[in-house]
N, C-alpha and C positions, 0 to 999 in steps of 0.2 A: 371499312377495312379493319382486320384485324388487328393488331399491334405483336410485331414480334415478341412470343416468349409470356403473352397475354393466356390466363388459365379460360376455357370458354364453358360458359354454361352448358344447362342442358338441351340435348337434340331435339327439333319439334317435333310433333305425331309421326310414331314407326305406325306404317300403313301395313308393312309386311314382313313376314321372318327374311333373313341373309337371302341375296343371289347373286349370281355371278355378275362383273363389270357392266355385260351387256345389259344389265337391266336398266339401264339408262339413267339409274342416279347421277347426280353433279359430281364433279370433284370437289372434293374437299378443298378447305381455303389455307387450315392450318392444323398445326396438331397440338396438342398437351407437351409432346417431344422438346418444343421449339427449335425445331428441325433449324438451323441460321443458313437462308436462302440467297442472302445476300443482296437482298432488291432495296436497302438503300445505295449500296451501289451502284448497281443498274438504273436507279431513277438517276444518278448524278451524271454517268454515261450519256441517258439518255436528253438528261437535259443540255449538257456539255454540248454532246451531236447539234441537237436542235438550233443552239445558239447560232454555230457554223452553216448547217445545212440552207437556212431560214435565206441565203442570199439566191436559193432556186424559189423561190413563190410558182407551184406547178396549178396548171390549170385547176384540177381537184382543189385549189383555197374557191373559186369561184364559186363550184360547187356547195360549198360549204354556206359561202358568203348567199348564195340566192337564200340556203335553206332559213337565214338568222333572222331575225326582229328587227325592225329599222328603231333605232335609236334616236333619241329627237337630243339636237346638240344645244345649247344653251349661247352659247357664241356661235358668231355670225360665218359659216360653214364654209364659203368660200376664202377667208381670209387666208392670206399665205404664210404659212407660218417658219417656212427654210428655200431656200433656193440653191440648186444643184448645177452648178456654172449655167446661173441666169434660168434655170427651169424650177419651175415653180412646183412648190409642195403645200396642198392646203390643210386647214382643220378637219375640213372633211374626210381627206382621203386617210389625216391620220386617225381621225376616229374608227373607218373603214380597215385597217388595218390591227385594229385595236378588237375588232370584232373576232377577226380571225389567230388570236395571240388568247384571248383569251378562252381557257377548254370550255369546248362545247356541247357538255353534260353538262353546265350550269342554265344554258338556254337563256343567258342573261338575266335572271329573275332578280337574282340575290345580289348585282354590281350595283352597289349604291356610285353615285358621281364622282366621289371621291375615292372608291377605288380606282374605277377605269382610267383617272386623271392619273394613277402613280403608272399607269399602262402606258402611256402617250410618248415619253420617253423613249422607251424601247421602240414601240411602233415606229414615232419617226425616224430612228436610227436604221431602224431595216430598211423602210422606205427611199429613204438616203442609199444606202447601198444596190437598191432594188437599180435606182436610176442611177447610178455609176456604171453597174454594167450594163444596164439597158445602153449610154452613151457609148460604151468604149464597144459594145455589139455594134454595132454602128459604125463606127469609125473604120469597124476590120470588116466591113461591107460585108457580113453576114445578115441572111434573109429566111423567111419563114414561106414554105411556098404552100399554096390555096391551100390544096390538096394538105396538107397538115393539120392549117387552120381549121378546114370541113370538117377531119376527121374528128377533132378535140370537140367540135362541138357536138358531135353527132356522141361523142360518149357523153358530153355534159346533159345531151338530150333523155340520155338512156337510162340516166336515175331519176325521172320521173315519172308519174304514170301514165301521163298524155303531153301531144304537143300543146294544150292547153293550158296545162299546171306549170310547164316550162315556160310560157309568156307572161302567166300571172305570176311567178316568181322575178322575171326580169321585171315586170311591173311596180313589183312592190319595192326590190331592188332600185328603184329610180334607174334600170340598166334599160338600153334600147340592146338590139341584136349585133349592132355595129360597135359600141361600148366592147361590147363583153369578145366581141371578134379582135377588135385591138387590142385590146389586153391578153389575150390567148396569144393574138403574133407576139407581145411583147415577150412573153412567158418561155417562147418556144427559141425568138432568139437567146435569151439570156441563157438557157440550156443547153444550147451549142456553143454560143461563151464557154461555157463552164465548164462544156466537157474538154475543151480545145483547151483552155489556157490552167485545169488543173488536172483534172481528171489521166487526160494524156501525156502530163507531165509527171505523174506519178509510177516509177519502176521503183521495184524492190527486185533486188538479185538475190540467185542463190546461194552466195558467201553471203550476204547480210544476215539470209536467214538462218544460216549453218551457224553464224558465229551468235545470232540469238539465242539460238535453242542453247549452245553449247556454254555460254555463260550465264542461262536459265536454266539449269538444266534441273533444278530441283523441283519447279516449277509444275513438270512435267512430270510428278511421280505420281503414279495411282497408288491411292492409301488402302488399307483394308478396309474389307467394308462387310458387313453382315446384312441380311435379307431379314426382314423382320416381320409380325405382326404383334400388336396389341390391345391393352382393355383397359381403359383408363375409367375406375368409377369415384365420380368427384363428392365431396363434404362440402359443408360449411361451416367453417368454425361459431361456435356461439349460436347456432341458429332454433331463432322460434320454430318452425317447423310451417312457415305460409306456404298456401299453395304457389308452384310456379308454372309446370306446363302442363297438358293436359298429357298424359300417357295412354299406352294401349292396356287391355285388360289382364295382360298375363305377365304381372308382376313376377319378380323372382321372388323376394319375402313377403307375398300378400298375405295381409291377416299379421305381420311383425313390422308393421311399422313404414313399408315401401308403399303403400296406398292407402289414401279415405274415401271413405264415398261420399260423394257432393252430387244432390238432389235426386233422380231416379236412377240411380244406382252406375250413377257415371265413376268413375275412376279417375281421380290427381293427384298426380305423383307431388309428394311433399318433397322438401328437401333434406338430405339424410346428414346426421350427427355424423361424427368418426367413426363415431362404435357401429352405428349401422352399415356405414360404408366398408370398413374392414371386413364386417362379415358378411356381408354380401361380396366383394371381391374375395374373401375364402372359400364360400361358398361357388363360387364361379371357377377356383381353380381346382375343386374339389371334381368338379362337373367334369371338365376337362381331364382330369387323371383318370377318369371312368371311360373316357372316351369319346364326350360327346366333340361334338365341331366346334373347332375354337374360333371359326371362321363365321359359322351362325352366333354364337353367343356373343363375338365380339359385335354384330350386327346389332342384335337383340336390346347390348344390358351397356355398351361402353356408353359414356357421357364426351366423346367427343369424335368429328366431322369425319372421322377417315374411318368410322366405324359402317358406312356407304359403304367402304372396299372388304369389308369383314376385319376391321383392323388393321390392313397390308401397310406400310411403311414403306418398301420397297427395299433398296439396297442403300445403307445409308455409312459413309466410311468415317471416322475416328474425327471431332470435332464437329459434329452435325447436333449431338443430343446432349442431355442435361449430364454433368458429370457420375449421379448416381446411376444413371441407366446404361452409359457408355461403358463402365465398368461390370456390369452387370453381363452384359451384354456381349463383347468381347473376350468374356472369360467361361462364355458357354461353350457345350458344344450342340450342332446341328441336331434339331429336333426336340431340344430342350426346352422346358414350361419354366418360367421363374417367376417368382411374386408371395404374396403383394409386396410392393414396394411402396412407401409412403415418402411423395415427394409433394411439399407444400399443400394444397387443396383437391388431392384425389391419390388412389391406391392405384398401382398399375400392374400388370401381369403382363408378360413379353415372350414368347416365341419364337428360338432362330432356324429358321426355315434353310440357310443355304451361307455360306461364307468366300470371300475374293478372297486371296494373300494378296497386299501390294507388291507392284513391279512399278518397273522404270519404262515409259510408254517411250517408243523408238521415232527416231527423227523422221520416220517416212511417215509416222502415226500422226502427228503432228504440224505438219510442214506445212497443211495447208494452212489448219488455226493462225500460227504462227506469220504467214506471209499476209492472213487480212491484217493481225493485227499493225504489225509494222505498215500495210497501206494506209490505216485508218489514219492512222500515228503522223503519217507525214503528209496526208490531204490535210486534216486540220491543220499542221504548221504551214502549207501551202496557201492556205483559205486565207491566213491570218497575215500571210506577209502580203501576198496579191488584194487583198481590202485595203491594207496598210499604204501599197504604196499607189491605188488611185484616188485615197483621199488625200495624201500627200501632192500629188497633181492637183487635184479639183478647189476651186473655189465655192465652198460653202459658206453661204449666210443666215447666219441663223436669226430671223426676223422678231419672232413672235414668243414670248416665255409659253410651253407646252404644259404647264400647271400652273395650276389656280393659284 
């Protein structure tokens, strides 16, 4: 992953001059801009949800759990390690749980013992909540009928490639077909729990949300924003001049210093001093005042990801980019070339393709944004008191220390 606001090297082999989106290049991961995305954010949202959501365990973890590695426990796997009014919770199942808590792009390779052990914790804690609702489903004589059950497995059937691959995974699984069926009904009641005692307890009115927007209301402003492209070509300070990636043959300064030849007449691109860089970013904007596409050359000569799109940025408003470009940039007008601009390790040339004025986005514009977020808002405080008060009911014991 990139690191926000991270300068990035240079692009691998250009196969071909600029085309359009459709040509199936990737999207870009980040820009020279440091566009600020806000996805530490988003990852704390996301983990926040998680923490809450994790009291649905939906059939899809089974799924998961057939695809994993069996793990060999070092203690003795039935031992019990909490009990849930008199129902038992063992090592094992917290290790089993521990499978599915842990992200599974790691494919367990790199969990040494003693991290999974800092995992066990949590795992048991879910699992404890797992079986409070399972109990209190129960109690409120809520049922899972066949026809449910059938279907869940018949999708769990459906991601793999034969009903063959599907037996050898419950195989491996130590799962029989009956295992993995009661655990689906378990799954299925707890869901109808949840939807019952939160989910349908959860209204948001339209004065709540009136009176949100209306003491948020600033919230709600669209900023100005300009449409942009550009051409970022990066230096090294101090630099020997080593080869770094291989380039294509049609250098901009070939023969000054942007190419050597290495062994039958291959071409790599050395790394460029300031002064080369400069002039070459001059030389680029010079190109463009003549006429040529600043959508091919941003394609061709920029040193960074979004030069895929020819450059495009898209529509980016007031607090998005580095302060020297923001100003640069908001003081154009439409159709305007500006550069080079030297900001840290590369020159940049910029583009304003199309400009918003900010407005005040209107409460009907909004209303929906606005009513998930107050739902979210008050499921999570819903989760936290309803967990709250049936472990306040429930006699838990907790048996066995769950680290080492």
């Amino acid at each position: 992953m990139i690191n926000e606001g991270t300068m990035l090297s240079f692009p691998r082999r250009r196969e071909s001059r600029y085309r359009p989106r459709e040509n199936g290049k990737p999207e870009p991961k980040d820009s020279g801009f440091r566009i600020k995305c806000g996805m530490t954010k988003i990852k704390m949202a996301i983990k926040h949800r998680q923490h809450f959501v994790v009291v649905l365990l939906s059939f899809s973890f089974f799924i998961g759990y057939l695809l994993l590695p069996m793990v060999s426990l070092s203690e003795n796997p039935s031992v019990v390690v909490v009990k849930v009014n008199s129902i038992p919770i063992t090592l094992n199942q917290v290790e089993e749980e521990i499978d599915r808590i842990i992200p599974r792009t790691l494919f367990h390779r790199n969990v040494s013992p003693e991290k999974r052990a800092g995992y066990r914790k949590e795992a048991m804690e879910r699992l404890i909540d797992r079986e409070l609702q399972f109990q209190e489903s129960k109690a409120q004589g809520i049922k899972a009928e066949k026809k449910e059950i059938k279907d869940k497995i018949e999708d769990i059937k459906k991601r793999f490639p034969s009903n063959k691959e599907f037996k050898e995974a419950l195989k491996r699984s130590k799962l029989t077909i009956e295992d993995l069926e009661a655990n689906i009904e378990k799954d299925i009641i707890i869901e109808k729990l949840f939807k019952r005692e939160v989910e349908d307890k959860i209204v948001v009115s339209d004065e709540e949300i009136k009176a949100y927007y209306e003491n948020n209301i600033q919230k709600y402003k669209e900023l100005e924003q300009v449409k942009l492209r550009h051409i970022m070509v990066r230096f090294e300070k101090n630099s020997p001049f080593p080869p770094l990636t291989k380039g294509d043959a049609g250098g901009l300064n070939e023969g000054k210093g942007e190419f050597e030849k290495e062994g039958q007449g291959t071409k790599v691109k050395k790394t460029r001093n300031k002064e080369e860089a400069k002039a070459m970013a001059e030389g680029l904007l010079e190109r463009i005042k003549k006429g040529e596409d600043f959508a091919a050359l941003a394609y061709e000569y920029s040193d960074d990801p979004y030069r895929v799109k020819g450059g495009e940025l898209g529509y980016v408003h007031k607090g998005r980019m580095m302060p020297e470009i923001e100003a640069l940039a908001f003081g154009a007008k439409i159709g305007e070339v500006m550069g080079p601009l030297e900001i840290e390790q590369g020159f940049y040339i910029i583009k304003i393709e199309d400009r918003k004025q900010g407005q005040q986005l209107s409460f009907d514009e909004v209303r929906d944004r606005i009513k998930n977020k107050l739902k979210e808002k008050k499921k999570k405080e819903r989760i936290e008191e309803w967990l709250k008060t049936m472990r306040e009911k429930a006699r838990i014991e907790y048996l066995q220390p769950v680290s080492p």
